[in-house]
N, C-alpha and C positions, 0 to 999 in steps of 0.2 A: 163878059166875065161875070160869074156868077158869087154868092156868098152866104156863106152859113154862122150864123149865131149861135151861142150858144148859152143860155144863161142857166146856171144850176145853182137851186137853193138849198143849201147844206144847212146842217143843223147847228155848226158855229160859222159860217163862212158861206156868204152870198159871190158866184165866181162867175166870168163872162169868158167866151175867147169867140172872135170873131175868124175864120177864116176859109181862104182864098179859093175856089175849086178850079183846078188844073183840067187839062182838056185829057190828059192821060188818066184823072179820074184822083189824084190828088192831091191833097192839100197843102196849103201855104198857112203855118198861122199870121195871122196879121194885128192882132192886139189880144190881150191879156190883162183881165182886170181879175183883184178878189178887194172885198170888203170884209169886216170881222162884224159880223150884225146878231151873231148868239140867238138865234132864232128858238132855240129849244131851252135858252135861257126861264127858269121861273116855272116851266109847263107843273111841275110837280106841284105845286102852292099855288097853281090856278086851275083844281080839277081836271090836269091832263086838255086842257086849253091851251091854245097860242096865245103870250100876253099881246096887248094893244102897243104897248115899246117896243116890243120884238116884231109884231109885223110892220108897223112903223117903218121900223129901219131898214129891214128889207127892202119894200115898199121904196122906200127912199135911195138904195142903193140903184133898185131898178131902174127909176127912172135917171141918177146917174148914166149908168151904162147905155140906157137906150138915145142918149148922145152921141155914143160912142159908136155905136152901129148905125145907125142909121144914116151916118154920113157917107156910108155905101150904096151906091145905089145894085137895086135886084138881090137885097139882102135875104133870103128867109132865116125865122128868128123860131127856134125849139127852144122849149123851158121846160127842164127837169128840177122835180122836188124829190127830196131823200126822206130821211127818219121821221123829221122833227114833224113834217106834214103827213106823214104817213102817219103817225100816230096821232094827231091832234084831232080831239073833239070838234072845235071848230077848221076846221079842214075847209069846209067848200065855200065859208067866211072868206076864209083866205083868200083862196083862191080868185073870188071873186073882188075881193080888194086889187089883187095881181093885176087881175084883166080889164078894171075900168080903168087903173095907173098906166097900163103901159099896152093893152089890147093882145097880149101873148094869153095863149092855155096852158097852162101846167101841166105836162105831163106826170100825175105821184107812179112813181116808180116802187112797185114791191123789192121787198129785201131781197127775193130769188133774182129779181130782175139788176139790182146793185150789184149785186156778189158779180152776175154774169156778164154786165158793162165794164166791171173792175177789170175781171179776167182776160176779156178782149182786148183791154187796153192797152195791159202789162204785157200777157203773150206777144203781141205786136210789135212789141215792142223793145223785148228783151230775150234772149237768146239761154232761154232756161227750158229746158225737158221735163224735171220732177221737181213738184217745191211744194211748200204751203203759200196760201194767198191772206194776207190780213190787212185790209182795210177798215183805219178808227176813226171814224168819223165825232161828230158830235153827240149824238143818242143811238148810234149803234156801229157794229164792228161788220163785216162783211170777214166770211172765211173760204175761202174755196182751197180744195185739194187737186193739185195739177200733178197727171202723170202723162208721160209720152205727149207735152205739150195740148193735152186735153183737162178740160175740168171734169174731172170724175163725180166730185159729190161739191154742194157749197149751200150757205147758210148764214143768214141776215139773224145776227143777238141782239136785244134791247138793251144794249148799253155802250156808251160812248164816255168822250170827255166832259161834257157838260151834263151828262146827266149821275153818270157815275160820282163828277165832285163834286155837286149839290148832294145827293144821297148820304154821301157816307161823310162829309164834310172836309173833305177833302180839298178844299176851296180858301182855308181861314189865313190869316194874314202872319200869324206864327207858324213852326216847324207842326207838319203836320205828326200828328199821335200815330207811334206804330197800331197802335192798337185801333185806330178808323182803316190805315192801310191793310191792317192782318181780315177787317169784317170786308172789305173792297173786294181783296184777290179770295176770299171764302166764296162769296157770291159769282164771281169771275168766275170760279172754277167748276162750281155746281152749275153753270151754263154750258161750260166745255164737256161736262160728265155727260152732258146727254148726245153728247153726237160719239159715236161708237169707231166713226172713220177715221176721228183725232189721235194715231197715238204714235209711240215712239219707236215700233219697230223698225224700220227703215230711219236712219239722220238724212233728213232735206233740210235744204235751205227756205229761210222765208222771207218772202217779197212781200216791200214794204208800200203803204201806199196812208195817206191823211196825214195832215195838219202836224200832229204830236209827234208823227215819224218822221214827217221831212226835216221840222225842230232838231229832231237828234241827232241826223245826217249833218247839218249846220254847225252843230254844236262838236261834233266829232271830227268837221274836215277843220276848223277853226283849231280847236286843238292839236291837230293837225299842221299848223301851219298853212294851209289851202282857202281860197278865199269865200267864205260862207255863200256871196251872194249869187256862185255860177251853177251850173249846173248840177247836179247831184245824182242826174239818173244813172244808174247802173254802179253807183258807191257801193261800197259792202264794207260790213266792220265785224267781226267777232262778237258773240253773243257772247260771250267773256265783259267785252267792252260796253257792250251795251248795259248789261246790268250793274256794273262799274259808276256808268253815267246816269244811271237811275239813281242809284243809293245814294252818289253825291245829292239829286236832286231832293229826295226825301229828306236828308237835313238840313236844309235851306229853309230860311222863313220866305217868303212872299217876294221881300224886296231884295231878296238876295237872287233868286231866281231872274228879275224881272233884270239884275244888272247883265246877271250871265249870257241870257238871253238876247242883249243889247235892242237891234229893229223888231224882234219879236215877245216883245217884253209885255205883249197883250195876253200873251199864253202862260203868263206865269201861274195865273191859280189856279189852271187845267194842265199842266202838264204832268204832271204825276198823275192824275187821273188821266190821260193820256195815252200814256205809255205803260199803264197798269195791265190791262190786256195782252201786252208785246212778252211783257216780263213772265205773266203766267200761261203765255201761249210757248215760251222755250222752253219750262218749266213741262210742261204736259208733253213736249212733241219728242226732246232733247235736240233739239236745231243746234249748231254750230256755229251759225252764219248768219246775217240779213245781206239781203240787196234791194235798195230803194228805188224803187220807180217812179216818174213825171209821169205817166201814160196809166190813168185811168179810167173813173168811167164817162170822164168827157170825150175823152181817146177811143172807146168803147164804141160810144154811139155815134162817132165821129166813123170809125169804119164799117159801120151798120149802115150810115147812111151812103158810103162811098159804095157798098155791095150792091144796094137795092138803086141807086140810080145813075 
């Protein structure tokens, strides 16, 4: 019996899942870990650098995890980095902090290469033919356009939750100011103006994937009546509803979010910078609908690897 790791350094959120490979080629998952370690936390007010707290933590979360796996034997062990490392000055810093703490090599993933692990993931996984793809990560968005179950066009933005709510302050402990939110979704949107492939003649649906969306999906079956902590994949809510659920969040102070939120009460003073991108991506496309997806680009690289061996 064999086994695959997989640890991905996100730009808010350091994630593991170790699993099983079947003789039909297969997978079993067999553990699932995330930590919240804000890797991209601070980079702005450190010359576009990883701070020394933020690799820390990672650092620290790694060697957690590699408890976790290695209690398997014939494990191999793959490590994807996303934004935060893709942009960082000190990058091979890093890196090399990674591999004398735990002996993995980072794979840094480009944004093209995000966007198209995303896609993998979701298609896989979900039973949709034409849609938008939006992935929020920490310090960037991943977009990809899927027709006839193919990704036609896709495209990695520099901005996320944690970087977005540092920027525009979107982060502070009272109701945030419409007027940081109106300079946020301005920015957002001169990002969207440049891709030509974004627009809203045809209404698709858009498949959700990161941290701030699956929040909303939780927040939404809870309201709902449905138990936040199961599964979520293939939820879908009205882009009615969703902006609904935003606006509520927008006049919330800090501790007001942090209640709503209850087990995810770490996302309180990025969720609206979060879900900034979702709002001005229904806005620009006129979507109708989301549908969330569990299967990204861990999923991604998980059938890339089941392909090639």
């Amino acid at each position: 019996m064999s086994y695959l790791a997989v640890i991905d350094l996100g730009s808010n959120s350091t994630r593991m899942v170790v699993e099983e490979l079947q003789a039909d080629g297969n997978f079993i998952e067999l553990r699932r870990r995330k930590l919240d370690t804000r890797l991209a936390e601070g980079m702005a007010e450190n010359d576009g650098e990883l701070t020394d707290s933020a690799m820390t933590r990672v650092v620290n979360a790694l060697l957690e995890f590699q408890q976790d796996y290695m209690m398997f034997d014939d494990v191999t062990v793959v490590g994807i980095a996303t934004a935060a490392v893709r942009e960082a000055e000190n990058q091979a810093v890093f890196l090399d902090k990674v591999f004398r703490a735990v002996g993995v090599e980072i794979r840094v993933l480009t944004g093209d290469q995000e966007a198209y692990y995303d896609y993998l993931g979701a298609a896989s996984a979900l039973d949709i033919t034409d849609a938008w793809l939006l992935d929020t990560g920490g310090a960037s968005v991943e977009l990809v356009g899927i027709e006839d179950r193919m990704a036609t066009n896709m495209m990695s933005l520099p901005f996320g939750a944690v970087n977005l709510s540092e920027k525009f302050k979107l982060n502070i402990e009272g109701v945030v100011s419409p007027e940081s939110i109106e300079k946020a979704a301005k920015y957002v949107n001169t990002q969207y103006a440049k891709l030509p492939w974004l627009d809203d003649t045809v209404t698709l649906p858009i498949i959700l994937l990161g941290g701030a969306n699956r929040s909303l999906a939780r927040l939404d079956r809870v309201k709902h009546g449905l138990p936040a902590d199961s599964d979520f994949h293939g939820y879908e809510m009205s882009t009615s509803a969703v902006v609904e659920t935003y606006h509520k969040l927008t006049m919330m102070t800090k501790a007001e979010r942090e209640e709503l939120l209850d087990l995810e009460a770490n996302r309180a003073d990025i969720i609206v910078s979060g879900l900034l991108p979702l709002i001005e991506l229904i806005k620009h496309t006129g979507a109708n609908k989301v549908i969330f997806s569990a299967s990204g680009v861990r999923e991604g690289l998980l059938q890339e690897y089941r392909m090639e061996n």
